[in-house]
C-alpha positions in Angstrom: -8.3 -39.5 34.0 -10.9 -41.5 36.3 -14.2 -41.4 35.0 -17.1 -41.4 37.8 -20.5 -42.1 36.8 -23.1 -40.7 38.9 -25.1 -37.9 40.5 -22.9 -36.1 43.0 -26.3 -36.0 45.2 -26.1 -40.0 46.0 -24.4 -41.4 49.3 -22.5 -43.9 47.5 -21.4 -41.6 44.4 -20.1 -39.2 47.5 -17.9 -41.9 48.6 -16.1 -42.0 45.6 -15.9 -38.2 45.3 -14.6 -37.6 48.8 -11.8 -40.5 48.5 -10.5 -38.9 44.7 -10.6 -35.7 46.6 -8.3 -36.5 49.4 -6.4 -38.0 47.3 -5.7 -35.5 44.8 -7.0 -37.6 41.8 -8.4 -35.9 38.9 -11.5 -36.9 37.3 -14.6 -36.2 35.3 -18.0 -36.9 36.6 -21.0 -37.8 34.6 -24.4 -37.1 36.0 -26.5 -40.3 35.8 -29.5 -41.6 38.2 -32.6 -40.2 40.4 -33.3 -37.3 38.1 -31.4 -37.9 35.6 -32.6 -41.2 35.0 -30.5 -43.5 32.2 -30.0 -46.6 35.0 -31.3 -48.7 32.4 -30.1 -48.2 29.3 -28.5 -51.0 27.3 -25.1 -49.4 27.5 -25.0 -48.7 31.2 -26.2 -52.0 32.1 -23.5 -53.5 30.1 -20.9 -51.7 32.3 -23.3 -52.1 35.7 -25.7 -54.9 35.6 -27.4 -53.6 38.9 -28.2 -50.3 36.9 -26.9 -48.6 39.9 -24.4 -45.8 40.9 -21.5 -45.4 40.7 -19.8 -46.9 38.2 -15.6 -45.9 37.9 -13.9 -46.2 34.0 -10.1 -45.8 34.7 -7.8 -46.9 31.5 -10.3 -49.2 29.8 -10.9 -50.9 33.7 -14.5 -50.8 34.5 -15.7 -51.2 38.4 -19.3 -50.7 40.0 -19.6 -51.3 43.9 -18.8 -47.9 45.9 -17.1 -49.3 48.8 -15.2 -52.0 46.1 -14.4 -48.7 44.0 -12.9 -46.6 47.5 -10.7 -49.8 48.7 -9.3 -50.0 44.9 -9.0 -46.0 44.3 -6.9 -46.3 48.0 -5.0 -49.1 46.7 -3.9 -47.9 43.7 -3.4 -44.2 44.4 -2.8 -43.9 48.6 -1.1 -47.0 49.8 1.5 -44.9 51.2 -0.5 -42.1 52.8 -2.0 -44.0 55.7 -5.4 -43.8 53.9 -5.0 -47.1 53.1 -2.9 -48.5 56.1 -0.3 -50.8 55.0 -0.5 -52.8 58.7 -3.2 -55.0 57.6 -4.6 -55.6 61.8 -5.4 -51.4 61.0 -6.3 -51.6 57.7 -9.3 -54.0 58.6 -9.9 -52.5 61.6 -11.7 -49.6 59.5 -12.6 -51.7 56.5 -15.1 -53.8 58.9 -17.1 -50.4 59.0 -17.1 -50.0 55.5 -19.0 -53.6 55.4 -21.1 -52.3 58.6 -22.3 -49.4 56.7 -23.7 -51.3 53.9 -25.4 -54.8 56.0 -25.9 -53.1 59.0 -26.4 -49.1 58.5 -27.7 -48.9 55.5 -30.6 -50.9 56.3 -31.8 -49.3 59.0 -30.8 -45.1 57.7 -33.1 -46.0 54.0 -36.6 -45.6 55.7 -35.5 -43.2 58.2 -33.8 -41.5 54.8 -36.7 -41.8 52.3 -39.2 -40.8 54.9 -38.0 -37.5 55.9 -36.2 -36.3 52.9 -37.9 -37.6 50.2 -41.7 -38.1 51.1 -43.9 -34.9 52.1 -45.3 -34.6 55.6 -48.7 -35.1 55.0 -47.9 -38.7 53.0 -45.3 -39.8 55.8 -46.9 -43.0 58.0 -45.1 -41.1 61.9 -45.6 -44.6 63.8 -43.2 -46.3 61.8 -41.1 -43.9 61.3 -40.3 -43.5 64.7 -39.7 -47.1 65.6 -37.5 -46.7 62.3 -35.4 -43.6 64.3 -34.8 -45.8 67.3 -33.9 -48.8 65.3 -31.4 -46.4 63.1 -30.4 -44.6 66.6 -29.2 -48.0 68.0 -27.2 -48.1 65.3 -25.6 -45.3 65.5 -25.0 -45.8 69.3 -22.9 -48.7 68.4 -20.8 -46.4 66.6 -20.8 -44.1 69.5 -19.4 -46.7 71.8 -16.6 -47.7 69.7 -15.9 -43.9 69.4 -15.3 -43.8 73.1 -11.9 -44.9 72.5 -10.9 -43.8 68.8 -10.6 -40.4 67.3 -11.7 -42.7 63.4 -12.8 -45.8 63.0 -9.9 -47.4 62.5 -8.1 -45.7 65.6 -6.4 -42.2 65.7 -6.0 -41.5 62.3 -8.8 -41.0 59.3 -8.5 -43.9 56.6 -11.0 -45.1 53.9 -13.3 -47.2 57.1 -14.2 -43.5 57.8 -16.0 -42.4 54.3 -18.8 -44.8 54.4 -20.2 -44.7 57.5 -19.1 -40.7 57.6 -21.8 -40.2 55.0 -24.1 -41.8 57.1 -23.2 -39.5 60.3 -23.8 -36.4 58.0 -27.2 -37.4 57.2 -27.8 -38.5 60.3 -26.8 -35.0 61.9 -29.1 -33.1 58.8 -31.8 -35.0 58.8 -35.1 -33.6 60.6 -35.3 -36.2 62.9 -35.4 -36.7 66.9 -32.1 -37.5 67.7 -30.6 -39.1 71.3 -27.6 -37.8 72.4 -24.6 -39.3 70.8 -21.3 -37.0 72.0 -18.7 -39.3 70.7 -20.5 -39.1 67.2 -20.9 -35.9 67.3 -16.9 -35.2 68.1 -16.4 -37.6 64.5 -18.4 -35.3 63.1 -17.1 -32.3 63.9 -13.7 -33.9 63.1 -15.4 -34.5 59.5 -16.0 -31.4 58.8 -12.9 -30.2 59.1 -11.6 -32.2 56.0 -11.8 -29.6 52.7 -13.4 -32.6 50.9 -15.9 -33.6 53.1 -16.7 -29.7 52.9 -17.1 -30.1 49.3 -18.6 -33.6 48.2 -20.9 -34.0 51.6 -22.5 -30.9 53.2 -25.0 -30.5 50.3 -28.4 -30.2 50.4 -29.8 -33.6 51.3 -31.9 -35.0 48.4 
């Protein structure tokens, strides 16, 4: 059984959770970070030297790195299920917003994130945050345009390019924020939602 080290509230713990669950893979999960602290211990950092989450233990194999762990989960355990495309012109086709959502997203969504969520009111600075919502809402217009076209990221069919930067959209969607109008996103989301294990790894509370 697949060990996942993490708490089930973090973005990139979520990833892993929602790819095990569409997959059908069993495993155990072991709360660790934010609140429940234990980043760094000796023992964890000799599995994870960033003192991050997650970290994966399958069979003795350790791997840290959540979008490294999804492409290796896929792999291993959906390479025949179209989560993982076997025609490799598809399969980078989504992967390519896998590494979007960590330079490009991720960037811009931790203010935005961390200023509404996890800072109260009276302590947030408003001018930057809102030159932080349109630099986080060009981003997601990006997205938006390539939706015009494709039902996923990858084309008409969800793969593992979708879990990353699906994450993102939910937060995006929950957060308290100003939001333009972004119809294509919002038809990705919706589509989403509709998954059993987006229903249960993603649409918590945000924290």
């Amino acid at each position: 059984m697949i060990r996942i080290i993490g708490r089930k509230t973090s973005s990139n713990v979520q990833k892993v959770l929602w790819l095990c669950s569409e997959v059908g893979l069993e495993f155990e999960r072991t709360d660790l970070g934010g609140p429940f602290g234990g980043n760094d211990k000796p023992e964890y950092r000799a599995m994870n030297p960033n003192g991050l989450v997650p970290t994966i233990v399958e069979d003795g194999f350790v791997l840290w790195e959540s979008n490294a762990i999804v492409r290796y989960l896929a792999a291993k355990f959906a390479a025949k299920s179209g989560l993982y495309p076997e025609d490799l012109r598809e399969r980078a086709a989504g992967e390519r917003w896998m590494d979007w959502q960590l330079s490009v997203m991720n960037p811009a969504m931790r203010p935005v994130f961390w200023g509404y969520v996890r800072t109260k009111p009276e302590d947030r600075d408003e001018a930057a945050l809102t030159k932080q919502i349109d630099t986080l809402g060009a981003k997601f217009r990006m997205m938006d345009d390539h939706l015009a076209g494709h039902a996923f990221m990858a084309g008409d069919r969800f793969t593992v390019g979708d879990i990353p930067v699906g994450i993102a959209v939910h937060r995006w969607f929950e957060m308290p924020i100003p939001r333009i109008d972004l119809p294509n996103l919002a038809r990705f989301h919706a589509r989403l939602k509709e998954r059993p294990a987006f229903q249960e790894h993603i649409m918590q509370p945000l924290e």
